[in-house]
C-alpha positions as CSV (number, residue, x, y, z in Angstrom):
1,X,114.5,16.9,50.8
2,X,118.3,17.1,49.8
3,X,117.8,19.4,46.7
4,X,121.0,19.5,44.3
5,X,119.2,21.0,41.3
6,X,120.3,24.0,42.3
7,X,122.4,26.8,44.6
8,X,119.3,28.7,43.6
9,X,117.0,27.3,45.9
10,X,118.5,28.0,49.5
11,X,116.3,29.4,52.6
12,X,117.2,32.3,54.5
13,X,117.8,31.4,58.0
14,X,116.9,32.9,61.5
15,X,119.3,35.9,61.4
16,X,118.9,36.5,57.7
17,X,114.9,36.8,58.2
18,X,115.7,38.9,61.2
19,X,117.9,41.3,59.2
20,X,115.3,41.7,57.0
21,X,112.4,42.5,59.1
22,X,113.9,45.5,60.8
23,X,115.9,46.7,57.5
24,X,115.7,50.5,57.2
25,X,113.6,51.2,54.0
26,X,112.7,54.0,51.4
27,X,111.9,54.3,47.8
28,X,114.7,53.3,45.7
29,X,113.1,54.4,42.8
30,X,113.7,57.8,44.3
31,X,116.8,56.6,45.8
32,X,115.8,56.9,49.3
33,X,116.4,53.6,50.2
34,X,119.1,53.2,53.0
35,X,119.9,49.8,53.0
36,X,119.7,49.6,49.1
37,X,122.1,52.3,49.2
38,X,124.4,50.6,51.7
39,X,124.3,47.2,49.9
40,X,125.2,49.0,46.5
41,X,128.4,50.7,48.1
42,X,129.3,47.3,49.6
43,X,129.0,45.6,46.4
44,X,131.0,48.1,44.6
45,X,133.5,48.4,46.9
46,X,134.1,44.6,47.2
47,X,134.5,44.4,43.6
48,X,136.7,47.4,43.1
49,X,134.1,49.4,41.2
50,X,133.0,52.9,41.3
51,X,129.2,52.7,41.6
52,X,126.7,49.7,41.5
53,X,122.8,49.1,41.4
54,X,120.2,46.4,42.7
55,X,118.3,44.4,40.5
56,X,115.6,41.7,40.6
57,X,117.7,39.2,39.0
58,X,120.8,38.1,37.5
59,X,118.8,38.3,33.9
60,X,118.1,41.5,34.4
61,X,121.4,42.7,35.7
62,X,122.9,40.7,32.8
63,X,120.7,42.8,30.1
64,X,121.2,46.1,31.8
65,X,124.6,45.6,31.7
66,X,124.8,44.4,27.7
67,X,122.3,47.3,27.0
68,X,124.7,49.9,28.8
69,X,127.7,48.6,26.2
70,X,125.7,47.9,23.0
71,X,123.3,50.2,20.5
72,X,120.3,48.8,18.8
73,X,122.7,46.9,15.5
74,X,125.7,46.3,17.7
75,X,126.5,42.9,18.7
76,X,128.2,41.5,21.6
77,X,130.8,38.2,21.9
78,X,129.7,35.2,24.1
79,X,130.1,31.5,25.0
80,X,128.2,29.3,23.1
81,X,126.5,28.1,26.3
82,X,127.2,30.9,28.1
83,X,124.1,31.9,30.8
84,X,123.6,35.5,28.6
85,X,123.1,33.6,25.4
86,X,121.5,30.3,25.8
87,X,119.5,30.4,29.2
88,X,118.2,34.6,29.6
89,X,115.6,34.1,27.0
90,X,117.2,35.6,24.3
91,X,116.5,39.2,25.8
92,X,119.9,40.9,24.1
93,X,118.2,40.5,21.0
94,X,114.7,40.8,21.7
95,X,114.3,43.6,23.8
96,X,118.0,45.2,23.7
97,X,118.1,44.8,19.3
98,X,122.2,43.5,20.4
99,X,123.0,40.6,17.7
100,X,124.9,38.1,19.9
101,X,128.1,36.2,18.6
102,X,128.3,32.7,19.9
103,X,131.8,31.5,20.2
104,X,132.8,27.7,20.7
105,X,133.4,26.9,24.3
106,X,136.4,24.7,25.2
107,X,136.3,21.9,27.4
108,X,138.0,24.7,30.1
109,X,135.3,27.1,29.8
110,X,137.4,29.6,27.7
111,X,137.1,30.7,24.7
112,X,139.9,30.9,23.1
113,X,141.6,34.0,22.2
114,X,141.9,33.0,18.1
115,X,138.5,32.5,18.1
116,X,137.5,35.7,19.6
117,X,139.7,37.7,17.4
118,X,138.2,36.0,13.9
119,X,134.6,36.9,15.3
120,X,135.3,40.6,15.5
121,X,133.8,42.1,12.3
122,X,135.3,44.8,10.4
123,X,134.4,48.0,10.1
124,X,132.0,47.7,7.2
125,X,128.4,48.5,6.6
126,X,127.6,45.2,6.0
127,X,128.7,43.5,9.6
128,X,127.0,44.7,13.1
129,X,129.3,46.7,15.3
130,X,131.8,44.3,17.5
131,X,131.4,45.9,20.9
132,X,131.2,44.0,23.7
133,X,132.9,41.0,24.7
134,X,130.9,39.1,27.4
135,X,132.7,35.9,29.8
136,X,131.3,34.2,32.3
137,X,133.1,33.2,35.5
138,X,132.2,30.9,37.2
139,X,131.3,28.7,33.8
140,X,129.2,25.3,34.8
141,X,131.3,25.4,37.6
142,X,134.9,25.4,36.2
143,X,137.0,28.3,37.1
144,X,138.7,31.1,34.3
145,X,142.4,31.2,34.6
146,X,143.6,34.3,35.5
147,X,146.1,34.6,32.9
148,X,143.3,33.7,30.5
149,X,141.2,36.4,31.9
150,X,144.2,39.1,31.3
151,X,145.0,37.8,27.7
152,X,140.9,37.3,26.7
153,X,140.6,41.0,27.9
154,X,144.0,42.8,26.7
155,X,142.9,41.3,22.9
156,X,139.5,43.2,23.5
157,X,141.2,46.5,24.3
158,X,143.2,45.7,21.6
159,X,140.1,45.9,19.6
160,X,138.4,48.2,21.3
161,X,135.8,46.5,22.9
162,X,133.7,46.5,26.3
163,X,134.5,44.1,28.9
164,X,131.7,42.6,30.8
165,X,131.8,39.5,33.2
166,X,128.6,37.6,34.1
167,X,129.7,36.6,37.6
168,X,126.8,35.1,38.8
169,X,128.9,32.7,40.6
170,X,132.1,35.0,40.7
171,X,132.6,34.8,44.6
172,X,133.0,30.7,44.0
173,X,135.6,31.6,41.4
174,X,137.4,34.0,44.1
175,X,137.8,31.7,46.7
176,X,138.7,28.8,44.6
177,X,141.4,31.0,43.6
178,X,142.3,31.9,47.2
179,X,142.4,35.7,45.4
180,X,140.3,38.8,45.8
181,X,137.2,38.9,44.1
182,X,138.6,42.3,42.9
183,X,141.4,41.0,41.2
184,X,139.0,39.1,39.1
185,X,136.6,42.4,38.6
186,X,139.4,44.6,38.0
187,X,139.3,43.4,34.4
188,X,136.2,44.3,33.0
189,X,134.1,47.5,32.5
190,X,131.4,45.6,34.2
191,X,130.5,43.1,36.5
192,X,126.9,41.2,37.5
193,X,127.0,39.2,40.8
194,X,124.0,37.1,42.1
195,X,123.4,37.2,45.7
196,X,120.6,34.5,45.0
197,X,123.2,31.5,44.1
198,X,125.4,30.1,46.4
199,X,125.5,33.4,48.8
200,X,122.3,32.2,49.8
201,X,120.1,35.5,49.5
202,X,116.4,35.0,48.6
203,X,116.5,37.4,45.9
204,X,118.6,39.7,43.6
205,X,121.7,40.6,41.6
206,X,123.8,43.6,42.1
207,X,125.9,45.0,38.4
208,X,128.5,46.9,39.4
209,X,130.4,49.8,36.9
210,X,131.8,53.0,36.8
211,X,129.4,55.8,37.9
212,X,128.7,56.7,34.2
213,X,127.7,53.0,33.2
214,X,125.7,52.8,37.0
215,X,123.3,56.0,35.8
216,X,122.5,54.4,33.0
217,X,121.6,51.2,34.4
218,X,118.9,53.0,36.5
219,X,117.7,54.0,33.0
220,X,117.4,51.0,31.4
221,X,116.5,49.4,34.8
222,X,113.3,51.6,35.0
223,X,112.2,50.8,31.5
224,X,112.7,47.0,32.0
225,X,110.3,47.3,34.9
226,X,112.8,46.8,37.3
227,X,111.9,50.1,39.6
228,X,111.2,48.4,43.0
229,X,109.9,50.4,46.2
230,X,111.1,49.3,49.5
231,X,113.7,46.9,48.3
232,X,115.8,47.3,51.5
233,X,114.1,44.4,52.7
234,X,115.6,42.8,49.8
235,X,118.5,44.4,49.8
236,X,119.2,43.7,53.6
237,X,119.8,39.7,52.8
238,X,121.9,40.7,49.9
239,X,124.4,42.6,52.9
240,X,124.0,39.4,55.6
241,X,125.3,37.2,52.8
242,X,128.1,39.2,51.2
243,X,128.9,39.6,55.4
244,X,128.7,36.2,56.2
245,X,128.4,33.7,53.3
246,X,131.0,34.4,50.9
247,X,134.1,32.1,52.7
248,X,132.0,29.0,53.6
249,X,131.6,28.5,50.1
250,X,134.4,26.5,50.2
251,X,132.4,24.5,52.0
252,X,130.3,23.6,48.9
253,X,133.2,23.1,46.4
254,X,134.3,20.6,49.3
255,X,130.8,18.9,49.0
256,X,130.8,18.5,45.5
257,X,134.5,17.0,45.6
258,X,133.5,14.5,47.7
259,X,130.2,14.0,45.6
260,X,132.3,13.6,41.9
261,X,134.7,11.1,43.7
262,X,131.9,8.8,45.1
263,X,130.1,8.9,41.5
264,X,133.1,8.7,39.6
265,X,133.2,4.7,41.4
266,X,129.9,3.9,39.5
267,X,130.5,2.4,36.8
268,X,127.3,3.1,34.8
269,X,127.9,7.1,34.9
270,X,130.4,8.9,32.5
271,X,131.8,11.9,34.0
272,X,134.7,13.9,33.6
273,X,136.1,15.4,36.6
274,X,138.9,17.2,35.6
275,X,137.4,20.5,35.3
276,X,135.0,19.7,38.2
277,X,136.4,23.0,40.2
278,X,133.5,24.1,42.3
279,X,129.9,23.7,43.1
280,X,128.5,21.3,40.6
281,X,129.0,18.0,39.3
282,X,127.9,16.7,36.0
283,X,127.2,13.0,34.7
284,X,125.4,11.1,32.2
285,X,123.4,8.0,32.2
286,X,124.1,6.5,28.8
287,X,121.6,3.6,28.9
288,X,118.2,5.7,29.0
289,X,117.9,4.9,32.1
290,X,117.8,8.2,33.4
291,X,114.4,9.2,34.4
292,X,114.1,6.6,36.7
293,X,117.2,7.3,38.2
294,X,115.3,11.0,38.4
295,X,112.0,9.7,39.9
296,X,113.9,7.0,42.2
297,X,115.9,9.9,44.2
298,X,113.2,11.8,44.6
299,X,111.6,8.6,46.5
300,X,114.4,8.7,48.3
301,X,113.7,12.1,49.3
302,X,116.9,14.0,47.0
303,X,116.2,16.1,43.8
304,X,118.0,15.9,41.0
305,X,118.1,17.7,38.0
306,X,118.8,15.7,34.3
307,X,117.7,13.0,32.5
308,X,120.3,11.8,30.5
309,X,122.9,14.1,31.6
310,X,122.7,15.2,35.5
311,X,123.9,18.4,36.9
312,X,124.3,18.1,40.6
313,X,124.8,21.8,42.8
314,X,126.0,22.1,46.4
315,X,124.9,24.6,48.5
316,X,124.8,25.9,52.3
317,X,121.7,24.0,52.5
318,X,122.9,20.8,52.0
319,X,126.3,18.6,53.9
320,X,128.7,16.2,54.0
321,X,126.3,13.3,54.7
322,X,123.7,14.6,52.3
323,X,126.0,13.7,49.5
324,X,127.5,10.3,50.8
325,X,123.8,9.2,51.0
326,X,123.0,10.9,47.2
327,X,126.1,8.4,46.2
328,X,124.8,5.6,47.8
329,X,121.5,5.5,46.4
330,X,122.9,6.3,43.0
331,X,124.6,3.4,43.5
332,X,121.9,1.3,45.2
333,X,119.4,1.9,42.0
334,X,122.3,0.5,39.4
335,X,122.4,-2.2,41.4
């Protein structure tokens, strides 16, 4: 199958398996893990950061992080559609007690600085506590700016604020950029990066702080059931793909290029390409017809994910000829 519903759904390969199966282990709930250990320092130290921790997902790592910032009462800023609002189950609120305050997303992915400043409360018994601002890089694919990113965050010191970046896909954003992930990082008080996306590891996310943050996280880690044992088997995919994986995602933006400009020819799909900077492609079907076109590819032996609107994700597990053929029998079934 040529599956595009997702970088999430990748197989580790020969050497990745093999790395794995002779990974040093130990309890990392005692912190006796080696190769959790060594994954942690590689993680922080690609990102710029002082201390990180492994986690079972990038939900998790997310949550810790937003729970680290925010009391039970505070709130936190966000994207309207951003992953930590819309799509983590709503665990911020639920289990952290941290009201969220969604903020219009432009057409870029930002949100724009006037907006964020008018959702800041004042400091007044009736308002939750402003504390955290929370973006998301990369955001359904498209790319922050980097002045944006500097401007966004300067008006949260300006109010005091926590910083943190969900960048579950932060790597893509990096070598879009043809910059160091740390110049991204550098920004913000905190940083979640999935190894599980288009890195291509089986499992995990890594949030990466400053050391105070980073012993907190094991707190709130612990109580959110996320203790694991002998995660070095884990942890030792998460290492082969920051070692390996992390410069052939250009690869995948390459795919998906060549993807949006085949679709784009079809005249029955809308789509908007100009913020089309990465991984994914998006279209919609605007005359119901999309189910079929769902249950047709998978005939055809691709998986798709949408009905009337499509998302479409490259990944190392997919090529070149996999999407000329997903274009052609897009455009075989309007025809």
């Amino acid at each position: 199958m040529i599956d595009l519903r997702s970088d999430t759904v990748t197989r580790p390969n020969d050497a990745m398996r093999k790395l794995m199966a002779k990974a040093e282990v130990g309890d990392d709930v005692w912190g006796d893990d080696p190769t959790v250990k060594a994954l942690e320092a590689l993680c922080a130290d690609m990102l710029g950061k002082e201390a990180a921790i492994f986690v079972a997902s990038g939900t998790q790592s997310n949550l810790i992080g937003l729970m680290c910032h925010c009391q039970r009462g505070d709130e936190y800023l966000v994207g309207q559609h951003a992953h930590t609002y819309k799509l983590e189950g709503g665990g911020a609120a639920v289990l952290g007690s941290i009201q969220p305050q969604p903020i219009t997303v432009e057409p870029d992915g930002t949100l724009t600085l006037e907006n964020i400043e008018a959702a800041i409360k004042p400091d007044d018994i009736h308002y939750a506590k402003s504390r955290l601002l929370c973006l998301e890089n990369t955001t359904g694919g498209r790319v922050l700016p980097m002045d944006y990113i500097a401007a966004a965050c300067k008006l949260a010191d300006k109010h005091g604020l926590g910083k943190h970046l969900d960048g579950a896909r932060v790597f893509n954003a990096s070598v879009k950029l043809g910059i160091d992930v740390k110049d991204i990082a550098d920004y913000f008080d905190s940083v979640s990066v999935c190894l599980s996306k288009g890195l291509g590891a089986p499992v995990g996310s890594v949030l990466c702080g400053s050391k105070e943050l980073i012993k907190e996280a094991h707190r709130w880690r612990k109580m959110l059931g996320g203790g694991m044992r002998q995660a070095g088997i884990l942890a030792a995919a998460g290492i082969y793909v920051l070692e390996n994986n992390i410069e052939r995602l250009a690869e995948d933006h390459a795919n998906a290029a060549i993807l949006a400009e085949g679709l784009a020819e079809i005249p029955q799909l809308q789509m908007d390409t100009e913020y089309q900077h990465t991984n994914m492609v998006f279209f919609s079907v605007a005359d119901g017809s999309g189910a079929k076109l769902s249950a047709y590819l998978e005939e055809q032996g691709i998986l798709a994910d949408g009905r009337a609107n499509f998302r479409l994700v490259t990944h190392l597990d997919v090529s070149e000829a996999d999407m000329h053929k997903t274009v052609e029998c897009i455009r075989r079934f309007f025809s």
